[in-house]
OpenMM code with the backbone's topology and positions (N, CA, C; nanometers):
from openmm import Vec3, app, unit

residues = "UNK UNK UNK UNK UNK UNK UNK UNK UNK UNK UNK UNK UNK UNK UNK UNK UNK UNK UNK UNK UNK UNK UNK UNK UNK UNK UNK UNK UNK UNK UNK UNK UNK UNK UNK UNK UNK UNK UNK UNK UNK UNK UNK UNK UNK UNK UNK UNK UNK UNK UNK UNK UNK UNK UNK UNK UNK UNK UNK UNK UNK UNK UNK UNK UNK UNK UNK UNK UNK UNK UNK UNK UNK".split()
positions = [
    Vec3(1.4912, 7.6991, 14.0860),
    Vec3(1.3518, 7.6633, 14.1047),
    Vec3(1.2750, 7.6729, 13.9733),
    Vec3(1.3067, 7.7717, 13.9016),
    Vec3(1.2408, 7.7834, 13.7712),
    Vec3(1.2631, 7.6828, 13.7267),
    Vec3(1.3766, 7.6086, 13.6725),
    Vec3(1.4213, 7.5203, 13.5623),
    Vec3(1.3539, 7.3811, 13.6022),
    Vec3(1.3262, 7.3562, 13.7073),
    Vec3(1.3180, 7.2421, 13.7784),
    Vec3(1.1802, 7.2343, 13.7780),
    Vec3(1.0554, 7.3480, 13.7712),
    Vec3(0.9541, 7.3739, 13.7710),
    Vec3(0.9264, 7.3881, 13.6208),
    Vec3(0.9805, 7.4646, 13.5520),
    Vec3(0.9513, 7.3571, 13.3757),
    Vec3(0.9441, 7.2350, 13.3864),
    Vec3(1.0975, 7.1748, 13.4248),
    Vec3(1.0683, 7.0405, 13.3662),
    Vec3(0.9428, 6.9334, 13.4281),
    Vec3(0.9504, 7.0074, 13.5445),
    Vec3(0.8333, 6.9280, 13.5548),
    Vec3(0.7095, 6.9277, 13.5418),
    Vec3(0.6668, 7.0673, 13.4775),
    Vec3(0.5984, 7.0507, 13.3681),
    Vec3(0.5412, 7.0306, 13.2221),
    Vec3(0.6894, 7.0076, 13.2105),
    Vec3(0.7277, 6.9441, 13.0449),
    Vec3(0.7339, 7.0546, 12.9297),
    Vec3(0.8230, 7.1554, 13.0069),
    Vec3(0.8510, 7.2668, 12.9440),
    Vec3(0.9843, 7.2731, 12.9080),
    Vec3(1.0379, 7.2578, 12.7946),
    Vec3(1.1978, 7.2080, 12.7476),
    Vec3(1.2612, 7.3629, 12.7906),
    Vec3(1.3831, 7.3547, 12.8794),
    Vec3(1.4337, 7.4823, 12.8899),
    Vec3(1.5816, 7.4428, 12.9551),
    Vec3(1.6666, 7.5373, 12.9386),
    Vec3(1.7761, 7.5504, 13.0029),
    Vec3(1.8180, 7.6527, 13.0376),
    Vec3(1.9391, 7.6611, 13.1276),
    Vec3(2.0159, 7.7597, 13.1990),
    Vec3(2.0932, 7.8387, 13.1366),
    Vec3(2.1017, 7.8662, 13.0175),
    Vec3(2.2209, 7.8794, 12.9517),
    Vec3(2.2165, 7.8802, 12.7976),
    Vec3(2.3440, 7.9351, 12.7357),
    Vec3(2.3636, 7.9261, 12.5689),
    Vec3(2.3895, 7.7400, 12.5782),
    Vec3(2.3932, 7.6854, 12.4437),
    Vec3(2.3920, 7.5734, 12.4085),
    Vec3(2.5832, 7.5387, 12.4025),
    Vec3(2.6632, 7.6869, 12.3910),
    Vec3(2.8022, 7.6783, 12.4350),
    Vec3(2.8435, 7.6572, 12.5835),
    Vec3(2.7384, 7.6874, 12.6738),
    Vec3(2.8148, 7.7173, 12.8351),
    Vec3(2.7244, 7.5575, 12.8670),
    Vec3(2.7040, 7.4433, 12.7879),
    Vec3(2.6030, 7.3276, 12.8846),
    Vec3(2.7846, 7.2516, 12.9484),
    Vec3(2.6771, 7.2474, 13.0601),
    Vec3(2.7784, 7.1791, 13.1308),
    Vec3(2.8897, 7.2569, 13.2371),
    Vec3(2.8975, 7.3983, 13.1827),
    Vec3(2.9647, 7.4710, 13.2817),
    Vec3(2.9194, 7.5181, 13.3749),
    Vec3(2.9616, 7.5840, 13.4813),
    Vec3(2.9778, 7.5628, 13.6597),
    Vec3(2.9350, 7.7672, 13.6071),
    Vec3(2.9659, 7.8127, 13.4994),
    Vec3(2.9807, 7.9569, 13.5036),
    Vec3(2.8980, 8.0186, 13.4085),
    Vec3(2.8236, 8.1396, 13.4114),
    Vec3(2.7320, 8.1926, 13.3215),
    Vec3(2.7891, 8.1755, 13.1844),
    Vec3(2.6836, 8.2467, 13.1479),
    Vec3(2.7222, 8.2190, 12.9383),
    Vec3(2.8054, 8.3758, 12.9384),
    Vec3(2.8976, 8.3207, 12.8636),
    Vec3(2.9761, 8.5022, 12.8059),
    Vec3(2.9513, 8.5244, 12.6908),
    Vec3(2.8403, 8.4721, 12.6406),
    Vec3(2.7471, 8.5718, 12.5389),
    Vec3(2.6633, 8.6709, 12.5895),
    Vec3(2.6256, 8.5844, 12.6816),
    Vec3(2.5184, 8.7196, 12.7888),
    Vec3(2.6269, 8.8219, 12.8210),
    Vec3(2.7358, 8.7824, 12.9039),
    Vec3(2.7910, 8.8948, 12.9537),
    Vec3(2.8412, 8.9916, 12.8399),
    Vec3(2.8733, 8.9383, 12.7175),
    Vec3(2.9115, 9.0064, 12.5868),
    Vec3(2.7956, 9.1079, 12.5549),
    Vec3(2.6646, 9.0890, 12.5924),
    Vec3(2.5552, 9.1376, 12.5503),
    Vec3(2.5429, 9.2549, 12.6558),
    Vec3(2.4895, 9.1977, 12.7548),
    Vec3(2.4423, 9.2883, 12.8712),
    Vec3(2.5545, 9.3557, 12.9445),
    Vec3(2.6708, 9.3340, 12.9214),
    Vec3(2.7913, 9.3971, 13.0193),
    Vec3(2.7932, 9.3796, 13.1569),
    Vec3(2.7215, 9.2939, 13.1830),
    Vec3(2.7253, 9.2138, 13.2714),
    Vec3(2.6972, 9.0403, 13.3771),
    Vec3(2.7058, 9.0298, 13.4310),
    Vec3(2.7134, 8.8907, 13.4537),
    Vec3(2.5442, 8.8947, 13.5318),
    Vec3(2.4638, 8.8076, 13.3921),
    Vec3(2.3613, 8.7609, 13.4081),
    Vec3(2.3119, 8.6191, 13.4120),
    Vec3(2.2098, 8.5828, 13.4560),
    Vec3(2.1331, 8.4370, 13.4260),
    Vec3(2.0044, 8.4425, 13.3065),
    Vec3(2.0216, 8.3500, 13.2893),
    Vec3(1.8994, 8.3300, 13.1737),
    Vec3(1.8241, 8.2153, 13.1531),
    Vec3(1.7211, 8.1502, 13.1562),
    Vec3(1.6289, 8.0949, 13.0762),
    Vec3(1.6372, 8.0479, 12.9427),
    Vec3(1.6552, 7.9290, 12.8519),
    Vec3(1.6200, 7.9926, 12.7490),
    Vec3(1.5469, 7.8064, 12.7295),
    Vec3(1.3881, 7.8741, 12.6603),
    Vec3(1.3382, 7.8014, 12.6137),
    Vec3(1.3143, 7.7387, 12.4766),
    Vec3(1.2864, 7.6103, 12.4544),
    Vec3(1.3189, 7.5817, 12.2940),
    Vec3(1.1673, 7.5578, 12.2848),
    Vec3(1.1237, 7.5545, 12.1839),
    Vec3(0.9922, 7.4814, 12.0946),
    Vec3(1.0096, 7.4166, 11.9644),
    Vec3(0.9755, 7.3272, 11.9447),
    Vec3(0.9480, 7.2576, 11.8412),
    Vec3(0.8527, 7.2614, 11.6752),
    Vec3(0.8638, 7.2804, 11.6167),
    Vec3(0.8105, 7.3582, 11.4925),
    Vec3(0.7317, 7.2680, 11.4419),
    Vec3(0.7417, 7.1031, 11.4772),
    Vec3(0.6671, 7.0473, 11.4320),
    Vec3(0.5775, 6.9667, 11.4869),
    Vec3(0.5261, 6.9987, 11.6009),
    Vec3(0.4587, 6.9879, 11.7498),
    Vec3(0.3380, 6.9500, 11.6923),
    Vec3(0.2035, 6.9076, 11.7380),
    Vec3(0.0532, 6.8389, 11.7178),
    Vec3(0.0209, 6.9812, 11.7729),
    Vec3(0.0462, 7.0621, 11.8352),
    Vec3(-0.0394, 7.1735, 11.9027),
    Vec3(0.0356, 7.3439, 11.8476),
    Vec3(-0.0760, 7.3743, 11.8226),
    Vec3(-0.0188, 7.5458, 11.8040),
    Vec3(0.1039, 7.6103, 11.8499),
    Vec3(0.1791, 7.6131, 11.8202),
    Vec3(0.3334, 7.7243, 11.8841),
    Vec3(0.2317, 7.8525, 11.9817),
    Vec3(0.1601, 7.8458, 11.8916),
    Vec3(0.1200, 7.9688, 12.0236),
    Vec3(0.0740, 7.9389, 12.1619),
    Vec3(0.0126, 7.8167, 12.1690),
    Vec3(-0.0561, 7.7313, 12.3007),
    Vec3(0.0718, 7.6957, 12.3376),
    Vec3(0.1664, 7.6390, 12.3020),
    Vec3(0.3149, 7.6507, 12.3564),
    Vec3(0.3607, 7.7293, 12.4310),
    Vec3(0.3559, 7.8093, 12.3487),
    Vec3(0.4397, 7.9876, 12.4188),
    Vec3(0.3231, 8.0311, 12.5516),
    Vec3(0.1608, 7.9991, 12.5629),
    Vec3(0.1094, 8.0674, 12.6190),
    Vec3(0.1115, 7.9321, 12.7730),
    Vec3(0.1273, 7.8448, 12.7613),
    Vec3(0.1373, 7.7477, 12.8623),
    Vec3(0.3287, 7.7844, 12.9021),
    Vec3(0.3681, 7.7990, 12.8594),
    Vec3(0.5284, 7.8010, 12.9118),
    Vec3(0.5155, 7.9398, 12.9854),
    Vec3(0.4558, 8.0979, 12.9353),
    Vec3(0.4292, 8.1804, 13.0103),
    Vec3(0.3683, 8.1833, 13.1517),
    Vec3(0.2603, 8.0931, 13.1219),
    Vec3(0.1188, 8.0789, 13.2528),
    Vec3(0.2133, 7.9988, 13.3888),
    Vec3(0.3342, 7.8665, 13.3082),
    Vec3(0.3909, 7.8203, 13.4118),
    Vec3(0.5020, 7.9288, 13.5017),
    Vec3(0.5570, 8.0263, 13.3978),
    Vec3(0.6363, 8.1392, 13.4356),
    Vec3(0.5850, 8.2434, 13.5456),
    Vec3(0.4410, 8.2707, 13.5226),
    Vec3(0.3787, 8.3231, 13.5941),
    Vec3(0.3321, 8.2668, 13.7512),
    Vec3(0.3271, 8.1125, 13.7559),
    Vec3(0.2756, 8.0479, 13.8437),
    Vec3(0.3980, 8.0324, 13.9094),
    Vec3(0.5487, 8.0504, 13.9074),
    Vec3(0.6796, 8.0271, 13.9448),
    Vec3(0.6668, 8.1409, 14.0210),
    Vec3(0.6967, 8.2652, 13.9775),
    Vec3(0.6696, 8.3794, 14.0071),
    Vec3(0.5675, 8.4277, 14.1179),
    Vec3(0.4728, 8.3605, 14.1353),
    Vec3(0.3565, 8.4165, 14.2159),
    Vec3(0.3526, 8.3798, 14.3075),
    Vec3(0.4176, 8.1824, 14.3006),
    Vec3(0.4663, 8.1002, 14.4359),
    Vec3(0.5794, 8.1969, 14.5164),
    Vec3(0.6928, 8.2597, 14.4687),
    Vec3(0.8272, 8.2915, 14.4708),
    Vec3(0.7599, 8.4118, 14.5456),
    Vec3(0.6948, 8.4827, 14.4897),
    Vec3(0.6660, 8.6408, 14.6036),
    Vec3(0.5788, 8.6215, 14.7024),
    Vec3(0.4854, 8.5240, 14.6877),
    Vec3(0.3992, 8.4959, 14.8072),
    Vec3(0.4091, 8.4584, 14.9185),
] * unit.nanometer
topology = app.Topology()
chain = topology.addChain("A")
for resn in residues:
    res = topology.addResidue(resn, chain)
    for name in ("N", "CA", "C"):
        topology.addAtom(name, app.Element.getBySymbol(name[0]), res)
């Protein structure tokens, strides 16, 4: 629901390391990291964008938050 709720708000993100696209199975960098078998998020931004990186980061949060608030309510 998250990922699907970026994109459709035009928030570039994926499921995963840029090694696991396409696989059926978590990233085993995460599991290398955390010692265990996690999911992740990971969002990209663009450095050379018309708008502040920070209005970036603070609209990709606000949509994170609005995922979240639908999800417990």
């Amino acid at each position: 629901m998250l990922l699907f709720t970026f994109d459709l708000k035009g928030v570039a993100c994926s499921g995963g390391s840029a090694c696991t696209a396409g696989a059926t199975t978590g990233s085993h960098v995460l599991r290398g990291i955390f010692k265990a078998d996690t999911s992740a998020t990971k969002c990209s931004f663009f450095i050379f964008t018309l708008i502040p990186i920070t209005e970036e980061v603070d609209y990709a949060v606000d949509v994170l938050v609005e995922v979240y608030q639908n999800v417990l309510v």
